[in-house]
MARBA-3410 file (N, C-alpha, C, O; in Angstrom, 1 decimal):
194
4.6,-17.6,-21.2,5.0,-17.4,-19.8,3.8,-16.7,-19.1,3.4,-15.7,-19.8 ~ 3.1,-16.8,-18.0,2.4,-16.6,-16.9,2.7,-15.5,-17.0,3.9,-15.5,-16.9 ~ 2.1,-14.1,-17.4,2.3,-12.8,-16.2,1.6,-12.4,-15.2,1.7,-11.3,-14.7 ~ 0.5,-13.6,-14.8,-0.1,-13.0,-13.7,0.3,-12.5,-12.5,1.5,-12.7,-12.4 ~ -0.2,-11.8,-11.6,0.3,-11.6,-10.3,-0.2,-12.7,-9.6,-1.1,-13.4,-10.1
0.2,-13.0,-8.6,0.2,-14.2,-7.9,0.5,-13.8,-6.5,1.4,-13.3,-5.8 ~ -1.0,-14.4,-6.3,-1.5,-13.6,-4.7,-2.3,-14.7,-3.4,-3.4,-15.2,-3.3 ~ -1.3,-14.6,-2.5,-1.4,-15.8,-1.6,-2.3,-14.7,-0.5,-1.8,-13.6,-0.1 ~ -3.7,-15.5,-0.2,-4.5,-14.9,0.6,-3.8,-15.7,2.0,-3.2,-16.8,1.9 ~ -4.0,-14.9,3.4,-4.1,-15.5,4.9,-5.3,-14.3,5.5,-5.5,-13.1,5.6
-5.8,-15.5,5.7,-7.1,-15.2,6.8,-7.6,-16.0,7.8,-8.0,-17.1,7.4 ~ -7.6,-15.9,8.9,-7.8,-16.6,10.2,-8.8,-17.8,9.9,-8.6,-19.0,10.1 ~ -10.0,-17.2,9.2,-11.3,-17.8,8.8,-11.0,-18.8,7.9,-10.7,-18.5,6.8 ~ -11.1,-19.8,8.2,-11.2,-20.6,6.1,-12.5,-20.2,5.5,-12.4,-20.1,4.3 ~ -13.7,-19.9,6.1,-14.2,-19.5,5.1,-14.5,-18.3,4.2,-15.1,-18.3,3.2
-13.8,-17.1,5.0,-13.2,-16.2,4.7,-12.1,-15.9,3.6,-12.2,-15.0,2.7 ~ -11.1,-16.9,3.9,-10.2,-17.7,2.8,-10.3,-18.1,1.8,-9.7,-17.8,0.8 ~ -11.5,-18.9,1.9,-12.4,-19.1,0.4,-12.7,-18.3,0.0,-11.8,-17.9,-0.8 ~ -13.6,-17.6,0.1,-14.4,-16.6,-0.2,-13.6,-15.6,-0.8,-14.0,-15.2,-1.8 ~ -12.2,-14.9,-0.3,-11.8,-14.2,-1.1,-10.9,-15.2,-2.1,-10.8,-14.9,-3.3
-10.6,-15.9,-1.9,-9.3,-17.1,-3.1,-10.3,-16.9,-4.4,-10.0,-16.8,-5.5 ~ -11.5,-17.0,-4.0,-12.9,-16.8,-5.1,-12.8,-15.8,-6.2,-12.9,-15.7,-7.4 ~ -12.6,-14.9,-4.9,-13.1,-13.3,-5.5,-11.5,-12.6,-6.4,-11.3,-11.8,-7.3 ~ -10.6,-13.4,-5.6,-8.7,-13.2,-6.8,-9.0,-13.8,-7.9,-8.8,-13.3,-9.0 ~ -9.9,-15.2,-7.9,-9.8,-16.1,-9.3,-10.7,-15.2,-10.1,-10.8,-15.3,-11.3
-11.3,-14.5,-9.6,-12.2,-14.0,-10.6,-11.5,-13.2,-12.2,-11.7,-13.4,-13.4 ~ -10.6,-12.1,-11.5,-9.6,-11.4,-11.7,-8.9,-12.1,-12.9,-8.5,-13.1,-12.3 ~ -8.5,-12.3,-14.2,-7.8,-13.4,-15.1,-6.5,-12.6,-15.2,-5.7,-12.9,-16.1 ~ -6.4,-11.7,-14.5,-4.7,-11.3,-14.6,-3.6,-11.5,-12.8,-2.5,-11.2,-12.5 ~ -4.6,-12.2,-12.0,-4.4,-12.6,-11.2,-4.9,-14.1,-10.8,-6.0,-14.6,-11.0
-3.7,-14.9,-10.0,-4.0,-16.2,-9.1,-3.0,-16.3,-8.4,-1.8,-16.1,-8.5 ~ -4.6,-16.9,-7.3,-4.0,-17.5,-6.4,-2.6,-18.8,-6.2,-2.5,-19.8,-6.8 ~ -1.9,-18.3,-5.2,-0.5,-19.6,-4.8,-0.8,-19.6,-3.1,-1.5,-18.9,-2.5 ~ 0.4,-21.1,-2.7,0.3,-21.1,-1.5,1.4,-20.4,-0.9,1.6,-20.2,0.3 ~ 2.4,-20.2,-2.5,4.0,-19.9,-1.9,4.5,-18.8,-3.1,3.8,-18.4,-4.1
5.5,-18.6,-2.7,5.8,-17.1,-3.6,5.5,-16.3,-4.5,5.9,-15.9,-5.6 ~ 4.3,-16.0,-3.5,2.9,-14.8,-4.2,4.1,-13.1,-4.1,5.1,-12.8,-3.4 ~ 3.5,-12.6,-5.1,3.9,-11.4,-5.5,3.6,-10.5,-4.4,4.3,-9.6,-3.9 ~ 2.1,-11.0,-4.1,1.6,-10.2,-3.2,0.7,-10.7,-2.1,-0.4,-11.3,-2.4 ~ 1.0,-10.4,-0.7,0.1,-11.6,0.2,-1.2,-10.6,0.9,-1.2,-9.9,1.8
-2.0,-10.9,0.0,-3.6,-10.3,1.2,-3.9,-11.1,2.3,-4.1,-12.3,2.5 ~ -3.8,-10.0,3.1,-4.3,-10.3,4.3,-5.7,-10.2,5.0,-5.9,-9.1,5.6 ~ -6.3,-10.8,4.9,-7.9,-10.4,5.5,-8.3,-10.8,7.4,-8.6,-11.8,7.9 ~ -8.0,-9.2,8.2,-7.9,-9.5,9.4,-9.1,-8.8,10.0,-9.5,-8.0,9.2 ~ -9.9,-8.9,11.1,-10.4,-8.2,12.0,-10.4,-6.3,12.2,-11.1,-5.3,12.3
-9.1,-6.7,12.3,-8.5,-5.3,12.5,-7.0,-5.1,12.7,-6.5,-6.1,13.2 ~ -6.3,-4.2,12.5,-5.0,-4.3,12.6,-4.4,-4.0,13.7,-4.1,-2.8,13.8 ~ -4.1,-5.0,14.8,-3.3,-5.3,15.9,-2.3,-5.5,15.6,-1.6,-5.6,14.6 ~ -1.9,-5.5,17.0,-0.2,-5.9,17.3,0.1,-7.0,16.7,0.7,-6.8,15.7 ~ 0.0,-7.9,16.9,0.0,-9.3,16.1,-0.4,-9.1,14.4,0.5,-9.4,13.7
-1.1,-8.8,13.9,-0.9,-8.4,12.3,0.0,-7.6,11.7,0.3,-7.5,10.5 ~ 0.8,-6.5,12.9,2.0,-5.2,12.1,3.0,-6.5,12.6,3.8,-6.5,11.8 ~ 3.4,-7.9,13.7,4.2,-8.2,13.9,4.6,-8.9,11.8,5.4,-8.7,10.9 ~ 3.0,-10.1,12.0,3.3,-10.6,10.6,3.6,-9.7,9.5,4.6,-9.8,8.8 ~ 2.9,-8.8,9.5,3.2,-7.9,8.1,4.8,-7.4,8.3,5.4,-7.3,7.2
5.5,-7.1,9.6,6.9,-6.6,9.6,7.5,-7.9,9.3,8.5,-7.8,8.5 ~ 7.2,-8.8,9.6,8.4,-10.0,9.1,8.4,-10.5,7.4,9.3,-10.7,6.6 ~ 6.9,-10.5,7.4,6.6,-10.5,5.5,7.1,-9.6,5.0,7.3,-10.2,3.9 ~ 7.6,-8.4,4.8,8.0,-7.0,4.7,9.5,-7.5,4.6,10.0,-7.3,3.5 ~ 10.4,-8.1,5.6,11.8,-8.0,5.7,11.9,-9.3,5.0,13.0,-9.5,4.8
10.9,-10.4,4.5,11.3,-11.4,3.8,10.9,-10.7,2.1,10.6,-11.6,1.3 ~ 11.0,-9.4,1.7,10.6,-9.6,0.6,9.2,-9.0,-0.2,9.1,-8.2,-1.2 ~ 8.0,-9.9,1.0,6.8,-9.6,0.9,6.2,-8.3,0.1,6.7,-7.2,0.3 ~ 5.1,-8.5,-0.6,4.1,-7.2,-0.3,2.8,-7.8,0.3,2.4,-8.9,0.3 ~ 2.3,-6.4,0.7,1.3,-6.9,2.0,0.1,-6.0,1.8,0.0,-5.1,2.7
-0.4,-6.0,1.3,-2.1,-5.8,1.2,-3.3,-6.2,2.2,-4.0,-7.2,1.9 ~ -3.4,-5.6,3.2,-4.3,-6.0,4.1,-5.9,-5.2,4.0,-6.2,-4.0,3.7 ~ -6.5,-5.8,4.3,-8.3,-6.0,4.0,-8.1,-6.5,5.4,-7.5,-7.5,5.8 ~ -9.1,-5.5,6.3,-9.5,-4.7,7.5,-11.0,-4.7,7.6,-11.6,-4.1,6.7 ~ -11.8,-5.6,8.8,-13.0,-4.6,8.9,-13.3,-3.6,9.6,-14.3,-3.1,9.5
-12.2,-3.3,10.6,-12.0,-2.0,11.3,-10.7,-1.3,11.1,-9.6,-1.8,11.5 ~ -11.0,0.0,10.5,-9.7,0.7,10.2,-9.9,2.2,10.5,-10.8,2.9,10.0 ~ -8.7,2.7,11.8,-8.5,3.6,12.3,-7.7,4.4,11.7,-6.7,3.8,11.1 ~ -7.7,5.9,11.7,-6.3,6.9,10.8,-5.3,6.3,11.7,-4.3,6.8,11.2 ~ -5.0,5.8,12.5,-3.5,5.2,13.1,-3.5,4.1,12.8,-2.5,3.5,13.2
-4.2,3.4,12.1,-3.5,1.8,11.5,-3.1,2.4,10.4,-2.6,1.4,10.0 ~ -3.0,3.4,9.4,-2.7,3.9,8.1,-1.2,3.7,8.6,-0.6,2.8,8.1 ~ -0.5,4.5,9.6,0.6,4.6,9.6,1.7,3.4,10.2,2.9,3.3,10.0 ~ 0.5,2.6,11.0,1.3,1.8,11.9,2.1,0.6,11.1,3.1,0.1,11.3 ~ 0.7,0.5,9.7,0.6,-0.4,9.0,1.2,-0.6,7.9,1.4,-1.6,7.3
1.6,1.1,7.7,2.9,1.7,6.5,4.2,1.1,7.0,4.8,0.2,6.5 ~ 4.4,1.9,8.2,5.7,1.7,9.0,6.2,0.2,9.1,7.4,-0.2,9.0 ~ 5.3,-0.6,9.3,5.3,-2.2,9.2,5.9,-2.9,7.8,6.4,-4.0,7.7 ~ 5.6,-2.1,6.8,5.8,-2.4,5.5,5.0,-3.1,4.5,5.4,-3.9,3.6 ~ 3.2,-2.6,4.9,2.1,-2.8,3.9,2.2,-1.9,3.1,2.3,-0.7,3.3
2.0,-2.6,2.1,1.4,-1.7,0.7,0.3,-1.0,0.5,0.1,-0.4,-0.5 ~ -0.5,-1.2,1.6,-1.8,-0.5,1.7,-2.8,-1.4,2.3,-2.7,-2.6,2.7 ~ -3.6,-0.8,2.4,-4.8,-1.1,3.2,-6.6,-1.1,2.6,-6.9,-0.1,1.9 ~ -7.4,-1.7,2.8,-8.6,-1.7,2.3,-9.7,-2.2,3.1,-9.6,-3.2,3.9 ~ -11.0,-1.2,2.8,-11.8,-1.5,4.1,-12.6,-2.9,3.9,-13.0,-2.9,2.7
-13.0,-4.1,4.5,-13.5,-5.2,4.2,-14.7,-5.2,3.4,-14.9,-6.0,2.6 ~ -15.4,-4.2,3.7,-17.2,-3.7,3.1,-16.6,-3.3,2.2,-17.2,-3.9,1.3 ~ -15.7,-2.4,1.5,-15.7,-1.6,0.4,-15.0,-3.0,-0.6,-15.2,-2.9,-1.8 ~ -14.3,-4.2,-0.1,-14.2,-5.0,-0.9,-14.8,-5.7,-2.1,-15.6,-6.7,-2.0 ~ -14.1,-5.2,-3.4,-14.9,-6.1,-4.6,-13.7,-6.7,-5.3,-12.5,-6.6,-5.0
-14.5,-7.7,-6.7,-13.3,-8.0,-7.5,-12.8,-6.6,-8.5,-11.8,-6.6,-9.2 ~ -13.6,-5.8,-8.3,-13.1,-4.2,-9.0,-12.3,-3.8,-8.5,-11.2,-3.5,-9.0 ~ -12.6,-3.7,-6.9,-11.5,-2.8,-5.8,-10.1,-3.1,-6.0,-9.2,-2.3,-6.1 ~ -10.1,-4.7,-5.9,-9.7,-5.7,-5.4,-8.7,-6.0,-6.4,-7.7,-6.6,-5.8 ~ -8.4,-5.7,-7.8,-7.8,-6.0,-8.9,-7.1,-4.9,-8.8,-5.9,-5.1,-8.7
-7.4,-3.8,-8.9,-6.5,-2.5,-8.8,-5.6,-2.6,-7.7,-4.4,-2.5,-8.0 ~ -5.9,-2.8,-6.4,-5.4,-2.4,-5.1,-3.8,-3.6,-5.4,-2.6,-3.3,-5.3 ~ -4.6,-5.0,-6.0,-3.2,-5.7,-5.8,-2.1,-5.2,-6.8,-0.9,-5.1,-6.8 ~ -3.1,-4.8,-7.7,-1.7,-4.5,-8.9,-0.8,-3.2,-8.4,0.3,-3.2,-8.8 ~ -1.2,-2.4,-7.6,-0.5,-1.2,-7.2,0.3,-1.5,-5.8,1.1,-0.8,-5.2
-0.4,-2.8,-5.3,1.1,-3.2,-4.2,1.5,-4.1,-4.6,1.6,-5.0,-3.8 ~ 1.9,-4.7,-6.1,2.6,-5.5,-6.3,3.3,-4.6,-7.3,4.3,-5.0,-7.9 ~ 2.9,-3.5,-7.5,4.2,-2.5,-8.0,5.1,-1.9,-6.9,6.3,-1.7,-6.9 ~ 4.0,-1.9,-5.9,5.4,-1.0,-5.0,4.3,0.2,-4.7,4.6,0.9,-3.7 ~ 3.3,0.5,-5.2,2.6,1.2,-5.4,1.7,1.3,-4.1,1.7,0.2,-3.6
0.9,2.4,-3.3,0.6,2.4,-1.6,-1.3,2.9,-2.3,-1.7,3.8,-3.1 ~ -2.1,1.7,-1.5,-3.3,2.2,-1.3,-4.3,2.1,-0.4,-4.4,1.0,0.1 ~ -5.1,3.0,-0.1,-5.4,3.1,1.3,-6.7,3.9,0.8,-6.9,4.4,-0.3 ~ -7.5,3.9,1.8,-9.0,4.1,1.3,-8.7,6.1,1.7,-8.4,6.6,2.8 ~ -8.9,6.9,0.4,-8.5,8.4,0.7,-9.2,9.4,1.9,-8.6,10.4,2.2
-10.4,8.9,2.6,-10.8,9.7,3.4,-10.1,9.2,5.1,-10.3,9.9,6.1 ~ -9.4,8.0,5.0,-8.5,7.7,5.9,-7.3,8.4,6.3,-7.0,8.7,7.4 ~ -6.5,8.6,4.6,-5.3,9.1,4.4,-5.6,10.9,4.9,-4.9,11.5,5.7 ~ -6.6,11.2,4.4,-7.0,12.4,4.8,-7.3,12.8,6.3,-6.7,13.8,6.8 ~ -8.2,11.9,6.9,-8.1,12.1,8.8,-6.8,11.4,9.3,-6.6,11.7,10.5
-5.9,10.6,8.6,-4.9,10.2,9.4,-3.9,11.5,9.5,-3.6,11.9,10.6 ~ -3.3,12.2,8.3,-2.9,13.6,7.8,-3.0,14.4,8.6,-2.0,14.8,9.0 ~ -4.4,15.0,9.1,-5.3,15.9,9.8,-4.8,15.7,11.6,-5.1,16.5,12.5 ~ -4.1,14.7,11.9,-4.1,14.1,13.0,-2.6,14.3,13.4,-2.2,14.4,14.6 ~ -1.6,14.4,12.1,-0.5,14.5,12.5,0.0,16.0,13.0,-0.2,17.0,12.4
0.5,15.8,14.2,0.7,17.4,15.1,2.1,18.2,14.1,3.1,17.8,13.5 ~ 1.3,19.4,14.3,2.5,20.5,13.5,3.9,20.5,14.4,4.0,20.1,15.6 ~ 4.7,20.8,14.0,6.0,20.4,14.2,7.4,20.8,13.1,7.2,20.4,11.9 ~ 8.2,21.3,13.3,9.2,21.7,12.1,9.4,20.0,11.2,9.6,19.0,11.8 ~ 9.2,20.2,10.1,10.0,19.3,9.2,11.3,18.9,9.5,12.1,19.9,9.5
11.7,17.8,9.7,12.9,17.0,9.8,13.5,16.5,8.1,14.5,15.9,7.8 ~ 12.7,16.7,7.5,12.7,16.4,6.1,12.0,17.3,5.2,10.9,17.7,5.3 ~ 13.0,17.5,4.2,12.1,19.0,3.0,11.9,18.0,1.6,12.8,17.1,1.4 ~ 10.9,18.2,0.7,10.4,18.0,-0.4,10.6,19.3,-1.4,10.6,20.5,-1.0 ~ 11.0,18.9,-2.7,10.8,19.7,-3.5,9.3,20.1,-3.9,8.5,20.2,-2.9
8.7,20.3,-5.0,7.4,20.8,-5.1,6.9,19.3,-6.1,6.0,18.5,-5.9 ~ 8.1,19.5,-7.1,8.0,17.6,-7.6,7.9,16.6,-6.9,7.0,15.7,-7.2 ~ 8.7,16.3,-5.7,8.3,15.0,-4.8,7.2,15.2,-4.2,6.3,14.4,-4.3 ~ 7.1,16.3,-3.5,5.3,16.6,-3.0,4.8,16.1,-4.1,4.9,14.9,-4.2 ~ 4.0,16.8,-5.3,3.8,16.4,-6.2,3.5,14.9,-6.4,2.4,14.5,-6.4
4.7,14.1,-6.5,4.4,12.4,-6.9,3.7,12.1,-5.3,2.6,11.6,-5.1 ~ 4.5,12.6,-4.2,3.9,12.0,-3.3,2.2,12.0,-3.0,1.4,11.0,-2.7 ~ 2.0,12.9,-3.1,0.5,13.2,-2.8,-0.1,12.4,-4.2,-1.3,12.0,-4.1 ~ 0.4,12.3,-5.3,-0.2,11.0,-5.8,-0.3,9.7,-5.7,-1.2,8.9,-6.1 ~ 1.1,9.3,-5.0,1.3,8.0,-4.3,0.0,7.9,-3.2,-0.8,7.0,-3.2
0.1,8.8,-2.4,-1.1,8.5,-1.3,-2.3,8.9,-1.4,-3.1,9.1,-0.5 ~ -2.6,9.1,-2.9,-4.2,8.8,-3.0,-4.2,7.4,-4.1,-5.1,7.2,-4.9 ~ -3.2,6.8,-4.1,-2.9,5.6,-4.7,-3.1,5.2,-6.1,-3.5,4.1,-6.5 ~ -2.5,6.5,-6.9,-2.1,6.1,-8.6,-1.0,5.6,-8.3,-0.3,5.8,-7.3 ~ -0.6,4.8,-9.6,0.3,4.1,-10.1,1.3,5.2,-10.7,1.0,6.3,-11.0
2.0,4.9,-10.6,3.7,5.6,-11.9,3.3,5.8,-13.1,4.2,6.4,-13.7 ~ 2.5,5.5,-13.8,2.5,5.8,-15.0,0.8,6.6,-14.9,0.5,7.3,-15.9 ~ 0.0,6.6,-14.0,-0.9,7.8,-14.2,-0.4,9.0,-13.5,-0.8,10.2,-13.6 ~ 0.6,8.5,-12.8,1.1,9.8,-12.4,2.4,11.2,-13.2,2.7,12.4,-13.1 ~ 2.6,9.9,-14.3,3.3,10.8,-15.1,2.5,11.0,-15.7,2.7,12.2,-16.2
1.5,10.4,-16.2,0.6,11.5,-17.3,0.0,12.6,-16.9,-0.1,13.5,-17.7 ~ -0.6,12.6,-14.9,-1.0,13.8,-14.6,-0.2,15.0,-15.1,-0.5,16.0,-15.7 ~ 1.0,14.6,-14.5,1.8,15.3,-14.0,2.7,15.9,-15.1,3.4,16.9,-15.0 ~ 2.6,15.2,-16.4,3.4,15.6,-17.7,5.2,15.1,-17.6,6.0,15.4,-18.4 ~ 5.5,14.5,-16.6,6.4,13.8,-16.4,6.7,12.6,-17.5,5.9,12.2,-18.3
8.1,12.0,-17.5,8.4,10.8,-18.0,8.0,9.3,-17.0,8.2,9.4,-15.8 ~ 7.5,8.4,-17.4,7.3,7.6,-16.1,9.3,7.5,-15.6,9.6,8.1,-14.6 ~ 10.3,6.8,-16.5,11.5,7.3,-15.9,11.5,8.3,-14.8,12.0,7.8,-13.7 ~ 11.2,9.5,-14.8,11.4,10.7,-14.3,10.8,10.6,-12.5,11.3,11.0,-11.4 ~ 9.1,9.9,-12.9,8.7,9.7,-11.4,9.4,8.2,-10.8,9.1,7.8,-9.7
10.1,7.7,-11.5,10.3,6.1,-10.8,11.8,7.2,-10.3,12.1,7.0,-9.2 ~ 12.4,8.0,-10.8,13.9,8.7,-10.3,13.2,9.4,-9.2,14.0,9.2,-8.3 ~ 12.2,9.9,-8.7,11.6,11.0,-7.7,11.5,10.2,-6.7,11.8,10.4,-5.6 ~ 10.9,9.1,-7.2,10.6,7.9,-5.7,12.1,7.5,-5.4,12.4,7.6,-4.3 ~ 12.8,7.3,-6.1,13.7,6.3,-5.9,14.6,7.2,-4.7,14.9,6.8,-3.5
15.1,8.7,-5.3,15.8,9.6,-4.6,15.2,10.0,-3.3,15.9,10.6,-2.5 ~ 13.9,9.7,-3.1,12.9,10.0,-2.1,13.0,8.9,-1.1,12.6,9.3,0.0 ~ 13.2,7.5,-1.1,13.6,6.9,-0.2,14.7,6.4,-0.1,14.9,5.5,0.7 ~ 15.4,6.8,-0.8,17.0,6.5,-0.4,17.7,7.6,0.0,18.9,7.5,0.3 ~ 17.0,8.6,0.0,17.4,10.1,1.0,16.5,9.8,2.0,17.2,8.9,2.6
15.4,9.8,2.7,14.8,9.2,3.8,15.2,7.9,4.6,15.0,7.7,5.8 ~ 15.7,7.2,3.7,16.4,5.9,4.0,15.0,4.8,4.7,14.9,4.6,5.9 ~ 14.2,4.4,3.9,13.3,4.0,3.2,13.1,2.9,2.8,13.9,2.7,1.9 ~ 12.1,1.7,3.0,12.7,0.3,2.2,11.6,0.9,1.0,12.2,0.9,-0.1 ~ 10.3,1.5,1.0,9.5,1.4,-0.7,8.7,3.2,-0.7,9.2,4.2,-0.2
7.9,3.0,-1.0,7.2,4.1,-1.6,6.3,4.4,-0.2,6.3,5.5,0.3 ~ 5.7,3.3,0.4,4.2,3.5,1.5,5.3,3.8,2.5,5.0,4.7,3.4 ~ 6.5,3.3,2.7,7.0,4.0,3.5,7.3,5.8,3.6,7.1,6.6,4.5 ~ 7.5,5.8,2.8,7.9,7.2,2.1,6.8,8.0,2.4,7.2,8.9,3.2 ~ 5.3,8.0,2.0,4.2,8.3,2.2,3.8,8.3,3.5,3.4,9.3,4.0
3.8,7.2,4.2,4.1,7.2,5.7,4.4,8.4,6.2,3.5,9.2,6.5 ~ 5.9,8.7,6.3,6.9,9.4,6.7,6.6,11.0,6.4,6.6,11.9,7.3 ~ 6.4,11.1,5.2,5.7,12.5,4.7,4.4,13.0,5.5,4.1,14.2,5.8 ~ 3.4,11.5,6.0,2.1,12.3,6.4,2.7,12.4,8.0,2.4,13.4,8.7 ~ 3.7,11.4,8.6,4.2,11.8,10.1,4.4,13.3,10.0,3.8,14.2,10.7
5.5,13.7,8.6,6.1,14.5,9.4,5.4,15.9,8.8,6.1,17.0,8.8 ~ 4.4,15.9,8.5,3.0,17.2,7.9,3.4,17.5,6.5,2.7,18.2,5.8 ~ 4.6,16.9,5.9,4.6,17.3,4.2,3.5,16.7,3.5,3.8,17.2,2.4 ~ 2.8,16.3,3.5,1.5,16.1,2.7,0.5,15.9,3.0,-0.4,15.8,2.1
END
């Protein structure tokens, strides 16, 4: 049986298109499809209104959404969470190195975003009482979620069970009410918890 991940690129460009379909095949734990990819990269200009529209509808069909950006602002981090991407990556910082991690952690569910983004996007959100409280553990996973480990380096940081952090997320967006994790992450940098 196949365990690859299976990752349908859209890009405006076809040769663009190519060019990354290239750079997935490289990857032998990943390939490319044209139809029920695990995970859909998106390689855009920049993230407009018209990319959070696609990414919100891929999002409510299911989708994970990995978008590759050559201009990315600390307000597309959020706009693009809220939309229901799994993260985001800058087009220049793109490799088959980058490139192989980033899908595997939004085809877990897992949120990544280039850290000195997450950091000025953070920096940006106005002080304000919390509408929402964290224990010291959900901070904890969260601020590992949003410098973008996986669940199982996070329980080794952390000396957790992986069980234990998939229970922290789980309780953490279904008390937020929440469809995944980058939401959650989202929501924490709106609202100054992390």
């Amino acid at each position: 049986m196949d365990e690859r991940i299976r990752v349908q690129v859209v890009a405006v460009d076809p040769a663009v298109r190519v060019g990354v379909d290239d750079m997935v095949q490289v990857c032998p734990e990943l390939t490319v499809v044209v139809d029920r990819p695990d995970v859909v990269l998106m390689v855009t200009d920049e993230v407009g209104d018209a990319v959070l529209v696609l990414v919100r509808s891929l999002s409510r069909a299911g989708r994970r959404v990995l978008l590759v950006a050559d201009r990315l602002r600390e307000s597309d981090v959020v706009e693009a969470v809220e939309a229901g991407a799994g993260g985001l990556l800058r087009r220049c910082e793109v490799s088959p190195d980058r490139l192989r991690p980033a899908i595997r952690a939004t085809a877990d569910g897992s949120f990544t975003v280039p850290s000195d983004l997450l950091t000025r996007a953070a920096d940006r959100v106005p002080e304000r009482p919390a509408a929402r409280q964290l224990t010291k553990r959900e901070r904890a996973v969260l601020l590992m979620l949003a410098d973008g480990h996986e669940t199982e380096e996070i329980a080794r940081s952390l000396a957790y069970s992986v069980r234990t952090v998939t229970g922290i997320v789980h309780t953490i967006t279904r008390r937020w009410q929440v469809r995944n994790r980058a939401q959650a992450v989202a929501c924490a940098l709106r609202e100054g918890l992390i």
